[in-house]
C-alpha positions as a printed Julia matrix, in Angstrom:
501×3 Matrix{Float64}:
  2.66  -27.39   -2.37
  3.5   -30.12    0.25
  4.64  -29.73    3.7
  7.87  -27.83    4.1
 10.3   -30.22    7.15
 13.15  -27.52    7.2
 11.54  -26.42   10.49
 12.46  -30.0    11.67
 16.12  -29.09   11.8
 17.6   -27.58   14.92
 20.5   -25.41   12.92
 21.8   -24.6    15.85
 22.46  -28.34   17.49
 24.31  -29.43   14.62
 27.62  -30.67   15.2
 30.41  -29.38   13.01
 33.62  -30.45   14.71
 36.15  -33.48   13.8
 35.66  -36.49   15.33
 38.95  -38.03   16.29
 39.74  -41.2    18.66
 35.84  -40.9    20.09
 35.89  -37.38   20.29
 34.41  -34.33   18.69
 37.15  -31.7    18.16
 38.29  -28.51   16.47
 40.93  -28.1    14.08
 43.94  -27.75   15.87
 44.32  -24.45   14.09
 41.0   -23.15   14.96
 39.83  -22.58   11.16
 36.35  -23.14   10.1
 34.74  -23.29    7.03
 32.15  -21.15    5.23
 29.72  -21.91    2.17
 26.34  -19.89    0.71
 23.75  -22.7     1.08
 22.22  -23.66   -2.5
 18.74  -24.34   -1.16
 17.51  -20.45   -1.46
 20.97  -19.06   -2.63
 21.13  -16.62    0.46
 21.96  -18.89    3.9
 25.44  -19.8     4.82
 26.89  -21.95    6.59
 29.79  -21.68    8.73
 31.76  -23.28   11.43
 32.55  -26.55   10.21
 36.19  -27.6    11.33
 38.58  -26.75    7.99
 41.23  -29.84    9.47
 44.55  -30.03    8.07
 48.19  -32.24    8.03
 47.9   -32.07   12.03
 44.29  -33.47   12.64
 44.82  -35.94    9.65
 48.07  -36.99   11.54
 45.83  -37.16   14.92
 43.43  -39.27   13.29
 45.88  -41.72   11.4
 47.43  -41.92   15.25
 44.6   -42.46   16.59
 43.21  -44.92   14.26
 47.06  -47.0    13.71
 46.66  -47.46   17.82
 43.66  -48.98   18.27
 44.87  -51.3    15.09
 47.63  -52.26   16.71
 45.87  -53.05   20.03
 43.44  -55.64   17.88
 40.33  -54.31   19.79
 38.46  -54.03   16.38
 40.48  -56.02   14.47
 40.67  -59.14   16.49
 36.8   -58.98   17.05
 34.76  -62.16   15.04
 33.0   -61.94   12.4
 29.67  -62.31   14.11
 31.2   -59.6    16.59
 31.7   -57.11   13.82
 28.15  -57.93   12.36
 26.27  -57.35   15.25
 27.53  -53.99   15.56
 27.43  -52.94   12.11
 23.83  -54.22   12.36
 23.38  -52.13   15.3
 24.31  -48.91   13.18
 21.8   -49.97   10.18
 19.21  -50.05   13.26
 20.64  -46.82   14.22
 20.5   -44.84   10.85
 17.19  -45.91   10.23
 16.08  -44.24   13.89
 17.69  -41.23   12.48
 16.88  -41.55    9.2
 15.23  -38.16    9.22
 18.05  -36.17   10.66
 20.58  -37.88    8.47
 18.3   -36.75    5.3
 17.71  -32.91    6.81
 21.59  -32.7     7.27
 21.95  -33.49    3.18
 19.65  -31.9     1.95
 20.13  -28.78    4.35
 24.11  -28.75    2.74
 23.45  -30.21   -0.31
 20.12  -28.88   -1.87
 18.78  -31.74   -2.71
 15.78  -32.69   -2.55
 14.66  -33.56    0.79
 12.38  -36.46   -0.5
 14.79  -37.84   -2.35
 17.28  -38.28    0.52
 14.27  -39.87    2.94
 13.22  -41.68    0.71
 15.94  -43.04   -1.34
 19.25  -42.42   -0.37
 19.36  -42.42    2.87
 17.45  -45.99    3.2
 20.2   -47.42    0.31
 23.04  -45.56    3.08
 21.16  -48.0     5.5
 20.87  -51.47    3.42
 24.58  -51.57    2.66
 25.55  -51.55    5.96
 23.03  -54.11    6.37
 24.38  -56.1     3.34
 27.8   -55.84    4.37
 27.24  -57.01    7.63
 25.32  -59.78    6.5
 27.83  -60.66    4.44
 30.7   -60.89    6.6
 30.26  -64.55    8.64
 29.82  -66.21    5.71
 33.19  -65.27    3.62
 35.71  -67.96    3.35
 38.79  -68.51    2.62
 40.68  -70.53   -0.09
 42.23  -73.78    0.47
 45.2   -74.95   -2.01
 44.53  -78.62   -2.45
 47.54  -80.87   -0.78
 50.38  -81.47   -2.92
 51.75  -84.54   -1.32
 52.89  -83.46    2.59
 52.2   -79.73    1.74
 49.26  -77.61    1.94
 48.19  -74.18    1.32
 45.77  -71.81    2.43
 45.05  -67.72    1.26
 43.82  -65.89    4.05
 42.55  -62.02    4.17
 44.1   -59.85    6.21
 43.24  -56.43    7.43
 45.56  -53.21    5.51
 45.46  -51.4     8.63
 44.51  -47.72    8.25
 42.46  -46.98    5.63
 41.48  -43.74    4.29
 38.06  -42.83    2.62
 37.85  -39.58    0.9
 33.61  -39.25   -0.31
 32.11  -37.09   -2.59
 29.38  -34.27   -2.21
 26.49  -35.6    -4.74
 25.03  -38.79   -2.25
 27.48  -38.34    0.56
 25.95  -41.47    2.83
 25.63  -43.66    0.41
 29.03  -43.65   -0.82
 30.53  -43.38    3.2
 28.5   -46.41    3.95
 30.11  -48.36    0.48
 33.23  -47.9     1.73
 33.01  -47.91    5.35
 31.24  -50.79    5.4
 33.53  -52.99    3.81
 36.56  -51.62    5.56
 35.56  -51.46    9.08
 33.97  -55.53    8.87
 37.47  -56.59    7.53
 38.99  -55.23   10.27
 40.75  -51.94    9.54
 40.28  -48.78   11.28
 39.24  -45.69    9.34
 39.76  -42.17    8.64
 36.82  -40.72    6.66
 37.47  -37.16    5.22
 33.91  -35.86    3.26
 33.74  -33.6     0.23
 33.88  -30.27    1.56
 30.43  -29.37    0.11
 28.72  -32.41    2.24
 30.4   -33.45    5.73
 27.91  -32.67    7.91
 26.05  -36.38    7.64
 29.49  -37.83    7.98
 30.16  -36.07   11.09
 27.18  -37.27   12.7
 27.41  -40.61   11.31
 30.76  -40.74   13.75
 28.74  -40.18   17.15
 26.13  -43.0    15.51
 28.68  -45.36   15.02
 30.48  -44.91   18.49
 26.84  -45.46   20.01
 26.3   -48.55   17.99
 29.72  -50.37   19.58
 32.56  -48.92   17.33
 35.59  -48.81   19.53
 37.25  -45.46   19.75
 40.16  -44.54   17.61
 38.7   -47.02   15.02
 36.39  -44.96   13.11
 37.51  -40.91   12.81
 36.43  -38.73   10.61
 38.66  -34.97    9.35
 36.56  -32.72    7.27
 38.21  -30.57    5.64
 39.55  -28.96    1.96
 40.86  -31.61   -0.55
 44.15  -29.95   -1.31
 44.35  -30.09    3.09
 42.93  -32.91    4.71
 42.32  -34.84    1.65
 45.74  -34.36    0.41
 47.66  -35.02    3.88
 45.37  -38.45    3.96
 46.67  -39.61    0.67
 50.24  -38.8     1.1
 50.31  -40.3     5.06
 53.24  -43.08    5.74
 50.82  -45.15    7.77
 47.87  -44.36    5.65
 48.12  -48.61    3.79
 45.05  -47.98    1.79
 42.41  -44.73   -0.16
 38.73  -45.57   -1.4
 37.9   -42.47   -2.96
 35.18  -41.57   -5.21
 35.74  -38.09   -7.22
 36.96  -36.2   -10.41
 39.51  -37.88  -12.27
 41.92  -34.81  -11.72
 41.91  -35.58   -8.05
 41.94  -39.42   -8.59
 45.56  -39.19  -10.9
 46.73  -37.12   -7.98
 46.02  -39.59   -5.53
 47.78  -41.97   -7.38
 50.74  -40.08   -7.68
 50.59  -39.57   -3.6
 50.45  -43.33   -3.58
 54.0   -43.58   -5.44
 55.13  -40.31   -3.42
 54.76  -42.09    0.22
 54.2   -45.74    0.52
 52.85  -47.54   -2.46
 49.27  -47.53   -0.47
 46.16  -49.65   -2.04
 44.43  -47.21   -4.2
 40.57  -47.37   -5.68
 39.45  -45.2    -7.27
 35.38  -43.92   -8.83
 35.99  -40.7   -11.03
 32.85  -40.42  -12.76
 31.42  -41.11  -16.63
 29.61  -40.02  -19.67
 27.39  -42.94  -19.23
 26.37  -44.45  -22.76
 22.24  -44.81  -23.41
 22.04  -46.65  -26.55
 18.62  -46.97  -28.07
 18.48  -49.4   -31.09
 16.05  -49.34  -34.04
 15.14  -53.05  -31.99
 13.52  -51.08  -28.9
  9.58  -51.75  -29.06
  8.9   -49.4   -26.08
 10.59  -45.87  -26.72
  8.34  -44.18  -23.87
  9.44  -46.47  -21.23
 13.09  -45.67  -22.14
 12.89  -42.24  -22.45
 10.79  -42.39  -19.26
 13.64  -43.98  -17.32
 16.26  -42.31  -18.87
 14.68  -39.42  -17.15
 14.73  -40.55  -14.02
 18.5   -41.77  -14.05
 19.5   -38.24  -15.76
 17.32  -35.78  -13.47
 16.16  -36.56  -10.11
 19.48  -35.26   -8.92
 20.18  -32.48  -11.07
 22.56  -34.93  -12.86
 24.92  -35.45   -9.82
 25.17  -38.72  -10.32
 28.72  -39.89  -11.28
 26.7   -42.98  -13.76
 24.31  -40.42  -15.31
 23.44  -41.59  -18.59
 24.35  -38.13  -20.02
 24.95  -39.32  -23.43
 22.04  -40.86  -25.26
 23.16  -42.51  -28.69
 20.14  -43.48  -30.44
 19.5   -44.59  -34.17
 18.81  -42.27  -36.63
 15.15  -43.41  -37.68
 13.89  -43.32  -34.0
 15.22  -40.3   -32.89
 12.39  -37.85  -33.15
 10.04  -40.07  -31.57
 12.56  -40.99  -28.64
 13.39  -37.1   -28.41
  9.3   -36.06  -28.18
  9.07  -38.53  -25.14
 12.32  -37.91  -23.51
 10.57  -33.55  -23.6
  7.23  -34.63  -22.23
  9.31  -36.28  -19.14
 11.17  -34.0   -18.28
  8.05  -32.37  -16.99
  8.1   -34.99  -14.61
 12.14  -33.34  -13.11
 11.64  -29.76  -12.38
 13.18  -28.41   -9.43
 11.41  -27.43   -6.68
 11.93  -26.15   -2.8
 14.74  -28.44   -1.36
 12.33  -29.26    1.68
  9.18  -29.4     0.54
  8.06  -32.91    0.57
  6.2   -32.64   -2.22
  9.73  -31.63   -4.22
 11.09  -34.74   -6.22
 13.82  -32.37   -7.19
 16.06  -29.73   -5.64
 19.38  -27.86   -6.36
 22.45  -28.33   -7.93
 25.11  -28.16   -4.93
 26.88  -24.86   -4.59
 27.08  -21.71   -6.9
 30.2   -22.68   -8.52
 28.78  -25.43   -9.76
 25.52  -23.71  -11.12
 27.36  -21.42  -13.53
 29.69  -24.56  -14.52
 26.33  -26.13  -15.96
 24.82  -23.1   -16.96
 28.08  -22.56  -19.24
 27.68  -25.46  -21.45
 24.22  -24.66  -21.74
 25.29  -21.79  -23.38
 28.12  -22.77  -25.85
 25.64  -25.22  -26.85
 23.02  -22.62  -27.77
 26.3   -20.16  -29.16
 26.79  -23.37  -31.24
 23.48  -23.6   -32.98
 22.86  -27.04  -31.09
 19.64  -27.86  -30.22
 18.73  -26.91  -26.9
 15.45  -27.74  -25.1
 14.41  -26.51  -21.79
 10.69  -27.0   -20.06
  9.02  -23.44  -20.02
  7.07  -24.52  -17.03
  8.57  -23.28  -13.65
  7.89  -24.89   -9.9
  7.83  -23.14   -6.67
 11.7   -22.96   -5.65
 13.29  -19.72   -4.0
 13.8   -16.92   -6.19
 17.52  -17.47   -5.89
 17.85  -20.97   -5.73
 20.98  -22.43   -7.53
 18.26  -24.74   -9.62
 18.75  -25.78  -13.64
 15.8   -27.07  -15.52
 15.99  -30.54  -17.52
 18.08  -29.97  -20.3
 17.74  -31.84  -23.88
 20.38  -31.39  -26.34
 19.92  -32.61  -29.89
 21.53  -32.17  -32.89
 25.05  -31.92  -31.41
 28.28  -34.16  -33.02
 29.54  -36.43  -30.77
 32.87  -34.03  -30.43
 31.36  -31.45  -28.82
 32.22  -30.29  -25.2
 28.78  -31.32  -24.28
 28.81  -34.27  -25.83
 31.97  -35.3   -24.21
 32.81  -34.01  -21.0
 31.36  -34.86  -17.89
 29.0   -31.84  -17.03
 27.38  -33.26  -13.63
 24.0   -31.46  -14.23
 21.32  -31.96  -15.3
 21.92  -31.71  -19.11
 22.15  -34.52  -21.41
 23.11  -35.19  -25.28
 21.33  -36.5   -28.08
 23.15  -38.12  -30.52
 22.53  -40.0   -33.68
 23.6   -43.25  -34.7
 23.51  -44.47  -38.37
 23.68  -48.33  -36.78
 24.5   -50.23  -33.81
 28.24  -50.69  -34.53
 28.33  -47.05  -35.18
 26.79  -46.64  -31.61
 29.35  -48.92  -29.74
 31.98  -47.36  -31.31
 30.5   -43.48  -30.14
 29.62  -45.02  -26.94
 33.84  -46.42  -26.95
 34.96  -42.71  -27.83
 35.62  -41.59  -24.39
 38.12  -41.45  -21.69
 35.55  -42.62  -19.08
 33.77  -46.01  -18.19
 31.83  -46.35  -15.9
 28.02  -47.18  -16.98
 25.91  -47.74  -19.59
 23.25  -49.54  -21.07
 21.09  -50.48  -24.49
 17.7   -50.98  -25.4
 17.03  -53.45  -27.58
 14.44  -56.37  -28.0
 16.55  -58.23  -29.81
 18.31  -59.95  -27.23
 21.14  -60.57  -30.18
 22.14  -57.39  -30.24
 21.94  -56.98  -27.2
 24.39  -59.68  -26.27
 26.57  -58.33  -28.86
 26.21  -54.63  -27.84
 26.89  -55.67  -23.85
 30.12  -57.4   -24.98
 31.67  -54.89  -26.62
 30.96  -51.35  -24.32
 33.91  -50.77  -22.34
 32.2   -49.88  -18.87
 32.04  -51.32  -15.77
 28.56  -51.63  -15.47
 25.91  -52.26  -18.78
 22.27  -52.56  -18.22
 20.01  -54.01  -20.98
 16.03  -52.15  -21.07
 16.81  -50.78  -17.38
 19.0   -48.14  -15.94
 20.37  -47.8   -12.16
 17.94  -50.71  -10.72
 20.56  -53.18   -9.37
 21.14  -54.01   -5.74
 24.42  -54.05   -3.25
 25.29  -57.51   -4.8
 26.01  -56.01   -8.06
 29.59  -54.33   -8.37
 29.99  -50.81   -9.02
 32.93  -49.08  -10.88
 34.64  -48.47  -13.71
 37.22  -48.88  -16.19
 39.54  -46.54  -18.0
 39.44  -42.83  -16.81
 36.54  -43.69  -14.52
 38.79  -45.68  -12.3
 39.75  -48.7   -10.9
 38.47  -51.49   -7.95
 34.98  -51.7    -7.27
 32.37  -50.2    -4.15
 29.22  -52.63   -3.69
 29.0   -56.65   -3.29
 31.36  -59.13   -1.98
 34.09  -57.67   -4.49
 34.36  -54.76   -2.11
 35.8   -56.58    0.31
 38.83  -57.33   -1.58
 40.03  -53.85   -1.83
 40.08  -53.27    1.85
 42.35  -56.93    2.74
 45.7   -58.41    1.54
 45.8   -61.75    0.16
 47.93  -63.75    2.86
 49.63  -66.98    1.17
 50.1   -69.9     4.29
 52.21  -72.95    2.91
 52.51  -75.61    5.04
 54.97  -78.85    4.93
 54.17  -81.96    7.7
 56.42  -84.65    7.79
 55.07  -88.13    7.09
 54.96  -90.44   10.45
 55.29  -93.73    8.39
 53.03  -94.98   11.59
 49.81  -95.23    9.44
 47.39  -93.1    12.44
């Protein structure tokens, strides 16, 4: 048992309002919002603002006005940078409170926010604003007495609607971005994790944002979220999700303005292990690590192991002993690598594959040790499924726990064309020592993102999204960039003097 840092949070002084045109506020109806706390299964939560069409329409006015008066937008580059370097500086002064606030409404682990996610959070606005004086634009090369130039421009207002599972990383991936090219924003968080968002507002006003440009509406998707997607003036969503909310957003897009859409909706990620890999421990170790520290929240889990047939006992005896490694624990004890899935709901979602897998006669392993976590915890051990087809519900549909598949593979085109049998796309990777194959294997995945003997140890220069189901446009590196600005086309004619100066 470590130290337990929940006594570090003042419950009481956390701020639960909307913060709209430099202001906290509540919801012009009054409502609030209420949720049983997945940490020990028996705290709620209540009082955080349940905003709807009116504050969204606030915000959006609040955030097209101080667009239109250029006192972000018209800043320089090295203007914007310096403040978004002041935030980093900033976060990282209340790195602790930032993490409490997560793990407090998530139930994650407290650890893992301190000393993980919270610090990426921090480098991206760092990396961003670093970025940001030393863009350029394109030059078309003179065609006689013409020339051409292609500019970015700010969209305007953008909206960013963030998920629940790392809620400041992803705010800061798209915030980031969008604020340093100039557009003013109007953040709505997953209703399972605003509370880090809502403080990140106050943060960012101390650290130089003008008022009006950065607002933030928590609130229910089907509210706030929806009234965001379908606003006139909204000219652009970043929004990271399920897919079912994703195709809706794109049909809001068509329904009001034809706004820029991008879209992360999640994966099945693809672990292929080849008869080539010479170190099965190390990828069963990391495989692990990528599947379990957060209860398999993580939208680029590799959930779905393909390996081939003659190493899959020996991959499947390591991939048991590590999960010895994951077990949850108490949310804030420090010593806790691992906490809770996020809400009830969600618990009994996992918990029912689990259990048409066993109805099923899969294979199901779960550790039989237990760690020190409240009785009623919403926690799920690591969970290792083997012998299961590659049709099954498990097998196939993102679960977002902590729960992955074993599947064989008879040979490597076999396990490309498994890894290909899905709707989603967004990571994967292969282990191989062959570095043949594992050319061959990388070019012919369809995901946005393919490691080769790693898993989830890039950096914010490397892009991150998907393809197919799991969406489109990409969060991270300078790519980012381009889905918060237009592409502006100057074409200039000058008339020859003839004098020769």
């Amino acid at each position: 048992m470590g130290m337990n840092v929940l006594k570090d949070l003042d419950v009481s002084a956390i701020e639960k309002r909307a913060y709209i045109n430099g202001k906290y506020v509540a919801a012009t109806t009054g409502r609030t919002m209420e949720k049983l706390l997945s940490f020990d299964g028996r705290t709620t939560l209540s009082g955080i603002a349940a905003c709807g069409k009116e504050d969204v329409d606030d915000a959006v006015a609040a955030a097209k006005a101080a667009y239109d008066s250029g006192i972000w937008r018209d800043c320089t580059p090295a203007q914007k940078r310096s403040v978004l370097l002041k935030l980093a500086e900033l976060m990282e002064d209340r790195r602790m409170e930032l993490a409490l606030l997560d793990a407090y409404e998530t139930g994650r682990a407290f650890r893992n926010y301190y000393e993980d996610s919270i610090p990426k959070a921090i480098e991206a606005v760092t990396y961003f604003a670093e970025s940001i004086d030393k863009l350029y634009d394109v030059a078309i090369p003179p065609r006689g007495s013409e020339f051409g130039v292609v500019t970015r421009t700010p969209l305007g207002v953008v909206g960013l609607i963030t998920p629940w599972n790392d809620p400041m990383v992803v705010s800061c991936w798209k915030l980031a971005p969008a604020l340093l090219t100039g557009n003013s924003v109007v953040l709505k968080p997953a209703e399972q994790s605003s509370l880090s968002a809502i403080r990140l507002a106050g943060i960012a006003k101390e650290a130089g944002i003008p008022d009006g440009v950065f607002n933030v509406v928590p609130g229910y998707g089907e509210e706030a979220g929806e009234a965001l997607a379908l606003h006139m003036d909204v000219r652009g969503i970043s929004f990271t999700g399920s897919g079912e909310t994703g195709k809706r957003i794109l049909t809001y897009a068509g329904k009001s303005n034809m706004k820029r859409v991008t879209l992360e909706c999640g994966g099945k990620g693809p672990y292929i292990v080849t008869e080539g890999c010479g170190d099965l421990a190390r990828a069963a170790k990391v495989l692990a690590e990528n599947m379990f520290y957060n209860q398999g929240q993580i939208c680029s889990a590799p959930s779905r192991v393909i390996i081939a047939e003659s190493i899959h006992d020996a991959f499947v005896r390591h991939l048991k002993e590590e999960t010895l490694r994951w077990l949850p624990g108490d949310t804030f004890d420090i010593a806790s690598r691992v906490g809770c899935v996020v809400n009830r709901e969600q618990y009994e979602k996992v918990q029912t594959y689990i259990k048409e897998a066993r109805e099923a006669g899969y294979d199901v392993f779960c550790p039989e040790e237990e760690n020190d976590h409240p009785a009623d915890a919403f926690c799920i051990k690591p969970t290792v499924i083997t012998d299961i087809p590659a049709d099954a519900r498990a097998a196939r549909e993102e679960i977002f726990g902590p729960v992955v598949a074993v599947i064989k593979a008879r040979d490597t085109r076999e396990a490309v064309s498994l890894a290909n049998a899905s709707e989603y796309g967004l990571a994967g990777a292969v282990w191989t020592d062959d570095i043949n194959e594992a050319f061959d294997v990388v070019s012919r995945v369809e995901v946005g993102l393919m490691h080769v003997n790693s898993y989830g140890n890039d950096d914010n220069s490397a892009p991150f999204g998907g393809v197919k189901q799991s969406g489109l446009g990409k969060d991270k590196s300078l790519y980012a960039f381009d889905d918060f600005s237009d592409k502006k086309t100057v074409w200039m004619h000058f008339e020859k003097t003839g004098n020769g100066k």
